[in-house]
GUVEX-775543 format. One record per atom (N, C-alpha, C): residue number from 0; atom name; x negated, z negated, y. Coordinates in Angstrom, 3 decimals, decimal comma, always signed. Layout:
N
+-----+------+----------+----------+----------+
! pos ! site !       xx !       zz !       yy !
+-----+------+----------+----------+----------+
! NUM !   CA !        X !        Z !        Y !
...
+-----+------+----------+----------+----------+
This chain:
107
+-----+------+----------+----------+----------+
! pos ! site !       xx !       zz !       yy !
+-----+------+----------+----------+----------+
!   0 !    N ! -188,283 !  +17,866 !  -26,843 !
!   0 !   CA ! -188,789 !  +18,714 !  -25,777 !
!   0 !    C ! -187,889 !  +19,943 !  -25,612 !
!   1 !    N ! -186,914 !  +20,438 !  -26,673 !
!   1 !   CA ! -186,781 !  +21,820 !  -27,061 !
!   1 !    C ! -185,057 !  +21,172 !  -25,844 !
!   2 !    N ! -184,643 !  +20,087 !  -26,443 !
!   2 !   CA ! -183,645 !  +19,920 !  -25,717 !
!   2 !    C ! -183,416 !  +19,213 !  -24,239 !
!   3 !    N ! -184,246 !  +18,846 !  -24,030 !
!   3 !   CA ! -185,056 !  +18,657 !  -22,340 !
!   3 !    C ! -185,097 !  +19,828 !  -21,920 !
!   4 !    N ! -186,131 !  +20,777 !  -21,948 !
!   4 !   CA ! -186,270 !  +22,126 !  -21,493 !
!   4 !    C ! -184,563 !  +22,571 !  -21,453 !
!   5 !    N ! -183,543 !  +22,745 !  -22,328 !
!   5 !   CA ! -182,655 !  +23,719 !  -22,402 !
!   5 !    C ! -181,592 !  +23,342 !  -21,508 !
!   6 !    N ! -182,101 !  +21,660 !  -20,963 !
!   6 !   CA ! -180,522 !  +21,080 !  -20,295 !
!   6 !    C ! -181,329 !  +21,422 !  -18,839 !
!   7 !    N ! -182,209 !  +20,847 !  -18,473 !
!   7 !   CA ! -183,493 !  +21,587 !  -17,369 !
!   7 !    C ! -183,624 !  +23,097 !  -16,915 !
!   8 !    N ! -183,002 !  +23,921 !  -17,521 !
!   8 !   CA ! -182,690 !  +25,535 !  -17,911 !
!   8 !    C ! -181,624 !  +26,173 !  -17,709 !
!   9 !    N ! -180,661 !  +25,334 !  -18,370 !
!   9 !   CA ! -179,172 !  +25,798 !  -18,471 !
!   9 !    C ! -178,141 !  +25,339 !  -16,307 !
!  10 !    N ! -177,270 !  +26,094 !  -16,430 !
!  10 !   CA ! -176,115 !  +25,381 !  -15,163 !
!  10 !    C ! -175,767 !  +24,496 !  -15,337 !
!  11 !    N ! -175,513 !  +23,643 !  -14,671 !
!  11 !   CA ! -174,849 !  +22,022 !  -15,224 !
!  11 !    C ! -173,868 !  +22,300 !  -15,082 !
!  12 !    N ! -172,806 !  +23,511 !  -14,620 !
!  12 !   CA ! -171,605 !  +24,060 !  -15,145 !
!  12 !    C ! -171,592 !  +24,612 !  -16,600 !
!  13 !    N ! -172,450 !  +24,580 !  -17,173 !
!  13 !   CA ! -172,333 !  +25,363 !  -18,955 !
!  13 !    C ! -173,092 !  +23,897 !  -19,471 !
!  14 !    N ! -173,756 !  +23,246 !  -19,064 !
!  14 !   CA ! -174,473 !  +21,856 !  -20,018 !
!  14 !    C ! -175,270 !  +21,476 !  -18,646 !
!  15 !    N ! -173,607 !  +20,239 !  -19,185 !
!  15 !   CA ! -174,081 !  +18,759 !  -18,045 !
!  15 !    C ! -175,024 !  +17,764 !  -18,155 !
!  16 !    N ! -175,201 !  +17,777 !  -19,540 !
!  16 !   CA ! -175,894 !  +16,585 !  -20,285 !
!  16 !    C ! -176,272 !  +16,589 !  -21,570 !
!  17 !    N ! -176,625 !  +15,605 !  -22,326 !
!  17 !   CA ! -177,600 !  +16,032 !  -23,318 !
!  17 !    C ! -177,667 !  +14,834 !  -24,127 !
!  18 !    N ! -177,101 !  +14,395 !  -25,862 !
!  18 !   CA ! -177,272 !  +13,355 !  -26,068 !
!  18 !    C ! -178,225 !  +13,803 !  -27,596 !
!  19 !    N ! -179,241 !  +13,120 !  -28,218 !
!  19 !   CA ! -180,229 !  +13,181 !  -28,849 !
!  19 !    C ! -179,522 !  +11,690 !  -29,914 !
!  20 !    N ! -179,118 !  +12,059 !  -30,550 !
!  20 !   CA ! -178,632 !  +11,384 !  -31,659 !
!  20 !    C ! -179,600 !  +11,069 !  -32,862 !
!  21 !    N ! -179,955 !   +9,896 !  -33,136 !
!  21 !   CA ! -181,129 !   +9,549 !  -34,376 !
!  21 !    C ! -180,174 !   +9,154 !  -36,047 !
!  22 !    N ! -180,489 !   +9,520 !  -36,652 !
!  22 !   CA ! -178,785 !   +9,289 !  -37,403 !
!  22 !    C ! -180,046 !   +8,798 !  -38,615 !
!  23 !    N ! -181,049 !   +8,665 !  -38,763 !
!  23 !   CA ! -181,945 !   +8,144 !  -39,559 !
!  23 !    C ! -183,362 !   +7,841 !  -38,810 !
!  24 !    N ! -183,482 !   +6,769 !  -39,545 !
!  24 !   CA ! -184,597 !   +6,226 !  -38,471 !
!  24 !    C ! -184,086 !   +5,132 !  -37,321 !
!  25 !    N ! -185,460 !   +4,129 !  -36,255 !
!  25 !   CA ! -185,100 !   +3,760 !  -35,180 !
!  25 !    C ! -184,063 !   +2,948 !  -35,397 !
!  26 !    N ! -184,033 !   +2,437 !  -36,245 !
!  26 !   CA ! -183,152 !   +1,079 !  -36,892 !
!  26 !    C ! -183,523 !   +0,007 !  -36,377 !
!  27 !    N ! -184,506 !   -0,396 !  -36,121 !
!  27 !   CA ! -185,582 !   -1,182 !  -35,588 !
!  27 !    C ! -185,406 !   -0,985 !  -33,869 !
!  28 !    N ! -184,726 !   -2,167 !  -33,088 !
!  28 !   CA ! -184,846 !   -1,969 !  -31,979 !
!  28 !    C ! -186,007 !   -1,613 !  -31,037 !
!  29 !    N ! -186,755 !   -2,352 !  -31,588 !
!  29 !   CA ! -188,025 !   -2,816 !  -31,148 !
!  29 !    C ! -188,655 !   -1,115 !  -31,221 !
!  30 !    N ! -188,455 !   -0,707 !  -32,198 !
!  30 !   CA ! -189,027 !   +0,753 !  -32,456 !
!  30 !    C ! -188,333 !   +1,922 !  -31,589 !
!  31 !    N ! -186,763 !   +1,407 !  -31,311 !
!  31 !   CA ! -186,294 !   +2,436 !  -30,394 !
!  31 !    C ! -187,132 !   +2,077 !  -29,292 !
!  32 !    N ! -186,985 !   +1,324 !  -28,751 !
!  32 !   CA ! -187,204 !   +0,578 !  -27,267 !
!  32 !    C ! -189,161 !   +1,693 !  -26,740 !
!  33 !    N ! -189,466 !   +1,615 !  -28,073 !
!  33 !   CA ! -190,807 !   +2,074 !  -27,772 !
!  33 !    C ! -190,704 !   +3,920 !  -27,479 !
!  34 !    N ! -189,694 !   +4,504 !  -28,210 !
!  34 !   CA ! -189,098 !   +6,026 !  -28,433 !
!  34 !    C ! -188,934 !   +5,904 !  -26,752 !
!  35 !    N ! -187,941 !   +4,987 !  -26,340 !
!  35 !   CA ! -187,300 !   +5,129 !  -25,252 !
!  35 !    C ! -188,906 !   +5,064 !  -24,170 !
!  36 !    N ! -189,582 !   +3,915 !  -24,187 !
!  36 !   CA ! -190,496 !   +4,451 !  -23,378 !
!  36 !    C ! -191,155 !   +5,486 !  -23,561 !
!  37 !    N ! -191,946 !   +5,900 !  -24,313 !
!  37 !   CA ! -192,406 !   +7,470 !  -24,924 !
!  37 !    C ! -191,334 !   +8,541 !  -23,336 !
!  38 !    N ! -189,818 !   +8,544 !  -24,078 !
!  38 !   CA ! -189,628 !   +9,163 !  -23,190 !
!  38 !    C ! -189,612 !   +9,219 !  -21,687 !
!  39 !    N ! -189,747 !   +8,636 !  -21,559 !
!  39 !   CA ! -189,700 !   +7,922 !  -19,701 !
!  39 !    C ! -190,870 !   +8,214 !  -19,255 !
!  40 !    N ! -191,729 !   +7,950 !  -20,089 !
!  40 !   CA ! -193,248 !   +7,957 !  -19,780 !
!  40 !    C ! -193,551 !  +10,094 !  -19,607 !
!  41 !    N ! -192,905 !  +10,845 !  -20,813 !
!  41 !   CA ! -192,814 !  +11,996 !  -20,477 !
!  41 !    C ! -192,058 !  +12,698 !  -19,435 !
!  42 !    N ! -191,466 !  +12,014 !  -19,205 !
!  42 !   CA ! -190,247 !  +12,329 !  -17,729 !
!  42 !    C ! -191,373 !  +12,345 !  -16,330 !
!  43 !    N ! -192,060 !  +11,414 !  -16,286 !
!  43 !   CA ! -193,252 !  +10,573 !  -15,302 !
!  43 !    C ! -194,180 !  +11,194 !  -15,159 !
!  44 !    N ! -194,783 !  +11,783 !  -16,184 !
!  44 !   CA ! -195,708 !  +12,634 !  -16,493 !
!  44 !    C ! -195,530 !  +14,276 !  -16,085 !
!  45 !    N ! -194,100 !  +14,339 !  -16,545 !
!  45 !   CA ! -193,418 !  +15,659 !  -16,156 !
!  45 !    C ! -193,272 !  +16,164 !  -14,437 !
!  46 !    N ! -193,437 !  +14,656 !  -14,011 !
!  46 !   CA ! -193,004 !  +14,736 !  -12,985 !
!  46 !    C ! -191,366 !  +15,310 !  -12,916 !
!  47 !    N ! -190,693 !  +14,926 !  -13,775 !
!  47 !   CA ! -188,618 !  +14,832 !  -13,740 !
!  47 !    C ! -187,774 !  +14,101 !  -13,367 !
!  48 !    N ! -188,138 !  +12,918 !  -13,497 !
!  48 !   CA ! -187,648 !  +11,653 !  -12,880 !
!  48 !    C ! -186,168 !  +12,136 !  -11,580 !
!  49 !    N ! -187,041 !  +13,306 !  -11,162 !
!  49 !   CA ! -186,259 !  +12,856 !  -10,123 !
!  49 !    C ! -184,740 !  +13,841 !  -10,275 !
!  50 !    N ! -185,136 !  +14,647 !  -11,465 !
!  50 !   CA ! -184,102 !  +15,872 !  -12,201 !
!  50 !    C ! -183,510 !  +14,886 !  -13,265 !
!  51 !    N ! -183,722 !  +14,192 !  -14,259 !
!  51 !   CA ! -183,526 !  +13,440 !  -15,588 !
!  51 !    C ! -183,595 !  +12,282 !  -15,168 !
!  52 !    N ! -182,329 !  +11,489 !  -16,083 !
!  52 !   CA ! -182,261 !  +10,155 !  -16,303 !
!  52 !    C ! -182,040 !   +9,764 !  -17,354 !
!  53 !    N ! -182,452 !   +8,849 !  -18,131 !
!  53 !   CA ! -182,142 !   +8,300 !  -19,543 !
!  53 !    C ! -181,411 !   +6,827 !  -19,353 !
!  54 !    N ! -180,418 !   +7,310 !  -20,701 !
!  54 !   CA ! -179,606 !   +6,072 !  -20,803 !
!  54 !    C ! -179,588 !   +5,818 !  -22,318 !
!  55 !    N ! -179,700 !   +4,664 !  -22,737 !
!  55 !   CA ! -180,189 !   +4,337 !  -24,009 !
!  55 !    C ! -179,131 !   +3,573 !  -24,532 !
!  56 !    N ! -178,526 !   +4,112 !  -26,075 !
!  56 !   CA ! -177,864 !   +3,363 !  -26,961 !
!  56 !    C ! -177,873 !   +2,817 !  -28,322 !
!  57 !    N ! -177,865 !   +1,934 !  -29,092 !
!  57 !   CA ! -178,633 !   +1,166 !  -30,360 !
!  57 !    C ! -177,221 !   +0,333 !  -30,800 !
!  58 !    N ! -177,664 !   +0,187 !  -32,057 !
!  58 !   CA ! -176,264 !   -0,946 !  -33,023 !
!  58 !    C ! -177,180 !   -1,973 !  -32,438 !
!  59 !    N ! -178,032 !   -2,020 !  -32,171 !
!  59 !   CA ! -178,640 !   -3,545 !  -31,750 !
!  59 !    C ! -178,809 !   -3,929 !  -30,455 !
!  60 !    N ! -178,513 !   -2,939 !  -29,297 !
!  60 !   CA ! -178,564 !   -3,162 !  -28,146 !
!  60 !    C ! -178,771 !   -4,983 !  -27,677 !
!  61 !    N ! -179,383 !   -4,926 !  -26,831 !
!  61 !   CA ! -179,643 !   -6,452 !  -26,403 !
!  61 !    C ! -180,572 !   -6,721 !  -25,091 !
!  62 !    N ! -179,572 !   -6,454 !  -23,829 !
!  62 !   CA ! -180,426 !   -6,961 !  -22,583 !
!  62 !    C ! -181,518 !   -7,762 !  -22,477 !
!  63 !    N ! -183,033 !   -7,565 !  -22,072 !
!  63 !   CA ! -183,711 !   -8,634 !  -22,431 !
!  63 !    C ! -183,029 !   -9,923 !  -21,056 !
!  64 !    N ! -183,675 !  -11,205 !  -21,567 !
!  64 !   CA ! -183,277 !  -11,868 !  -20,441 !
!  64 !    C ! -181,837 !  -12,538 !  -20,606 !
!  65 !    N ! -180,760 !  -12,016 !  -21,520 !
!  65 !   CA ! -179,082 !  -12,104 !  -21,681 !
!  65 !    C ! -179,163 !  -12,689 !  -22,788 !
!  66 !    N ! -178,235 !  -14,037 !  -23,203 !
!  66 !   CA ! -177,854 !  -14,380 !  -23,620 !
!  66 !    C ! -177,605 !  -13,115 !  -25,271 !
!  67 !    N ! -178,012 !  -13,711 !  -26,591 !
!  67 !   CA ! -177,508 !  -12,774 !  -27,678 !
!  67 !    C ! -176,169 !  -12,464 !  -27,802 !
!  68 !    N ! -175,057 !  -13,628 !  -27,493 !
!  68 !   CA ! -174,031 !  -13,485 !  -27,405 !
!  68 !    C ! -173,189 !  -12,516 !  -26,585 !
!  69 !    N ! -173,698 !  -12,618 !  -25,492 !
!  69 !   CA ! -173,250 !  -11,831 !  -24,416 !
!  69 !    C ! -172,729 !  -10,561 !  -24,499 !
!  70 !    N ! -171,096 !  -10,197 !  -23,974 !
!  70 !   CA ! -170,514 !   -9,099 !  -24,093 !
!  70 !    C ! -171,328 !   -7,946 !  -23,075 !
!  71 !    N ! -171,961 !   -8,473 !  -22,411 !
!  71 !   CA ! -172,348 !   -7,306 !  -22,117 !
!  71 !    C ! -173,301 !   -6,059 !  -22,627 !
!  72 !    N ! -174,165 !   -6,286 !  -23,971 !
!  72 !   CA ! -174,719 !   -5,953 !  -24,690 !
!  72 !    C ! -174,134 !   -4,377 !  -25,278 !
!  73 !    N ! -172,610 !   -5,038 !  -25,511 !
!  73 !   CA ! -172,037 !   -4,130 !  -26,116 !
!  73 !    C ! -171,959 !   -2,928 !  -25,303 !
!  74 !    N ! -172,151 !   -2,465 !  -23,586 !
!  74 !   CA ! -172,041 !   -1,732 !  -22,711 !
!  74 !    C ! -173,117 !   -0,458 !  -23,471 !
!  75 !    N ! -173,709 !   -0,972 !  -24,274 !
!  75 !   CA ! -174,968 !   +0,068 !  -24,691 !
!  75 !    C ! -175,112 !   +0,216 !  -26,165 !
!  76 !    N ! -174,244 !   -0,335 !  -26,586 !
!  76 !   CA ! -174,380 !   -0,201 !  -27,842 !
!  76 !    C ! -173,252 !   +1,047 !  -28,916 !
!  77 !    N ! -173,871 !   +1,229 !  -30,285 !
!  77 !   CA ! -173,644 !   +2,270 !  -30,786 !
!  77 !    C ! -173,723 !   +2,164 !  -32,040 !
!  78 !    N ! -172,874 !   +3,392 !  -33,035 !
!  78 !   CA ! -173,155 !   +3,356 !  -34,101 !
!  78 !    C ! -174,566 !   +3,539 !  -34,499 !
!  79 !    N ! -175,346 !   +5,010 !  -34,010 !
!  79 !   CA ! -176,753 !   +5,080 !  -33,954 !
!  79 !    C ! -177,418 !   +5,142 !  -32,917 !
!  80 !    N ! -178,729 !   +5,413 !  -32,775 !
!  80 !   CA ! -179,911 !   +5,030 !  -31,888 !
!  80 !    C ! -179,252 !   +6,430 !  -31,111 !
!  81 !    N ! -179,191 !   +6,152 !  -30,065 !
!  81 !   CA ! -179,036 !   +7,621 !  -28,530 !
!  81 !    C ! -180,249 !   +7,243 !  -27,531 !
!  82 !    N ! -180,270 !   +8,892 !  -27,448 !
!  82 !   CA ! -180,511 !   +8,913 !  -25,991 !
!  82 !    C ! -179,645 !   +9,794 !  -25,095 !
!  83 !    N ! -179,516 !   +9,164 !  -24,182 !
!  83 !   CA ! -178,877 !  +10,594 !  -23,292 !
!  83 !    C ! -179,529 !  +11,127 !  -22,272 !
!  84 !    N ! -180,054 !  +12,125 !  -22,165 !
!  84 !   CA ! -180,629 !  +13,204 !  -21,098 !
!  84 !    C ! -179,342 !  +13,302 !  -19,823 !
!  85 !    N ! -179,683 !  +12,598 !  -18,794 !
!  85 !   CA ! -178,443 !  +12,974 !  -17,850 !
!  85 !    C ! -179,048 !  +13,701 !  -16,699 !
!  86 !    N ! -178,362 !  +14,539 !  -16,082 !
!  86 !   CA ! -178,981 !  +15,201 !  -14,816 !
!  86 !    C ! -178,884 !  +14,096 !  -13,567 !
!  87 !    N ! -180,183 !  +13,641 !  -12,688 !
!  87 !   CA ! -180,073 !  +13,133 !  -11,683 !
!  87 !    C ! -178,919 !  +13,011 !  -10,672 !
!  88 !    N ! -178,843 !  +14,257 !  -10,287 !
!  88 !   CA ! -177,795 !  +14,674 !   -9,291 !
!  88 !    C ! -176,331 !  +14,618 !   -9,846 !
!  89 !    N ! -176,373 !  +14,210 !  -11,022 !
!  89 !   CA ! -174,667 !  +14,421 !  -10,952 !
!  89 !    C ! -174,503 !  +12,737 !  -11,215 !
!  90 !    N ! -175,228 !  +11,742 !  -11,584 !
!  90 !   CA ! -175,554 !  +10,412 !  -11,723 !
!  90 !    C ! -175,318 !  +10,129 !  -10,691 !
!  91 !    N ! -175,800 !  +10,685 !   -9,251 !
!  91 !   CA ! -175,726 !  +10,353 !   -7,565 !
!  91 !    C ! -175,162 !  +10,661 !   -7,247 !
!  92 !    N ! -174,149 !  +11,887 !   -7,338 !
!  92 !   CA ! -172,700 !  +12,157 !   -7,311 !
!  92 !    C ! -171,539 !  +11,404 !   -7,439 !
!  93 !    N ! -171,709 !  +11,144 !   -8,561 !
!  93 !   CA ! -170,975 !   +9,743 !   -9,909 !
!  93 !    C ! -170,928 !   +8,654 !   -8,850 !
!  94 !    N ! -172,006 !   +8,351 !   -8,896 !
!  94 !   CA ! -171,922 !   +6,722 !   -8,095 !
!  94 !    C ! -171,597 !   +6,852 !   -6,702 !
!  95 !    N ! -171,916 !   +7,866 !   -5,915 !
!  95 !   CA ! -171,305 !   +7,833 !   -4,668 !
!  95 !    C ! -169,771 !   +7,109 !   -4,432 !
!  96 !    N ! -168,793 !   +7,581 !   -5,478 !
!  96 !   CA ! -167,520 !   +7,307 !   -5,626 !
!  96 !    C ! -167,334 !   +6,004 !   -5,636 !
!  97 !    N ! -168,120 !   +5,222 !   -6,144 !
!  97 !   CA ! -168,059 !   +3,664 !   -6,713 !
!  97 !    C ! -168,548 !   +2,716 !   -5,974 !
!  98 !    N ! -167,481 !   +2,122 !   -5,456 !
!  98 !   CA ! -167,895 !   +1,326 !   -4,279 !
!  98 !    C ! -169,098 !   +0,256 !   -4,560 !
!  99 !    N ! -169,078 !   -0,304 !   -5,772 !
!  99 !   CA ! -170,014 !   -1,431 !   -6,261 !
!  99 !    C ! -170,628 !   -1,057 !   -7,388 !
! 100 !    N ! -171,794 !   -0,287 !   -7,814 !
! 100 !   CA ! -171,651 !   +0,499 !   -9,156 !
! 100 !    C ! -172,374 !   -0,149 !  -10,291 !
! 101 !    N ! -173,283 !   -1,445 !   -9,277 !
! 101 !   CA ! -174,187 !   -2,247 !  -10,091 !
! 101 !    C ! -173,268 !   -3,733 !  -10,958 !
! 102 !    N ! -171,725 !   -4,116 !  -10,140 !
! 102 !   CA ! -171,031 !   -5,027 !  -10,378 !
! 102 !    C ! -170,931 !   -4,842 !  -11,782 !
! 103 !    N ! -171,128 !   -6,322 !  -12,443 !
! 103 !   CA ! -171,178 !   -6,601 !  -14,018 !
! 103 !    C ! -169,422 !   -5,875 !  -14,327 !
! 104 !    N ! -169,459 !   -4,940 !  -15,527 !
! 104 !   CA ! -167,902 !   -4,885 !  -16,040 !
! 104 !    C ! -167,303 !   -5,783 !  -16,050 !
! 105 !    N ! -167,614 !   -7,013 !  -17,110 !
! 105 !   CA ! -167,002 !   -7,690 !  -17,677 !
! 105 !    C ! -167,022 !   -9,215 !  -16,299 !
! 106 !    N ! -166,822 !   -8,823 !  -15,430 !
! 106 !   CA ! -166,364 !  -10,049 !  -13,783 !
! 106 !    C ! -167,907 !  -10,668 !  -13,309 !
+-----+------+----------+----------+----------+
């Protein structure tokens, strides 16, 4: 909360973004996955959604629906459990530039 509020607070010229690093704990995908809703669900609640975006990273990352194998997995994956606090508007900024922004990396 303490670091939500401060990126929500601060210029997104002095702090653009915001990553929440779990360096113990949340080993357990299944257990991030639930952290990760928790937060979303406080974003919703906050009514932020439309200020905050979360992007989620895990050593276990795994698209539901995708193949286990699948390189694309790795797009999200990490040494430890992340979250990243991103500001809306600079996400819609970002992608403006990108002609196709949903096109798979890997073809």
């Amino acid at each position: 909360m303490t670091e939500l509020q401060r990126l929500l607070e601060a210029d997104e010229n002095d702090v653009a973004t915001s990553l929440l690093v779990f360096t113990k704990g949340l080993d357990e995908f299944n257990n991030y996955l639930a952290l990760l809703d928790w937060f979303q669900k406080l974003l919703e609640n906050g009514e932020l959604t439309e200020h905050i975006q979360l992007a989620s990273f895990h050593p276990q990352y795994q698209f539901e629906g995708v193949a286990a194998n699948d390189l694309s997995h790795f797009t999200n994956r990490s040494p430890y459990p992340i979250v990243h606090l991103l500001r809306q508007n600079q996400v819609t900024k970002a992608l403006s530039h990108i002609s196709d922004p949903k096109k798979n990396l890997f073809g």
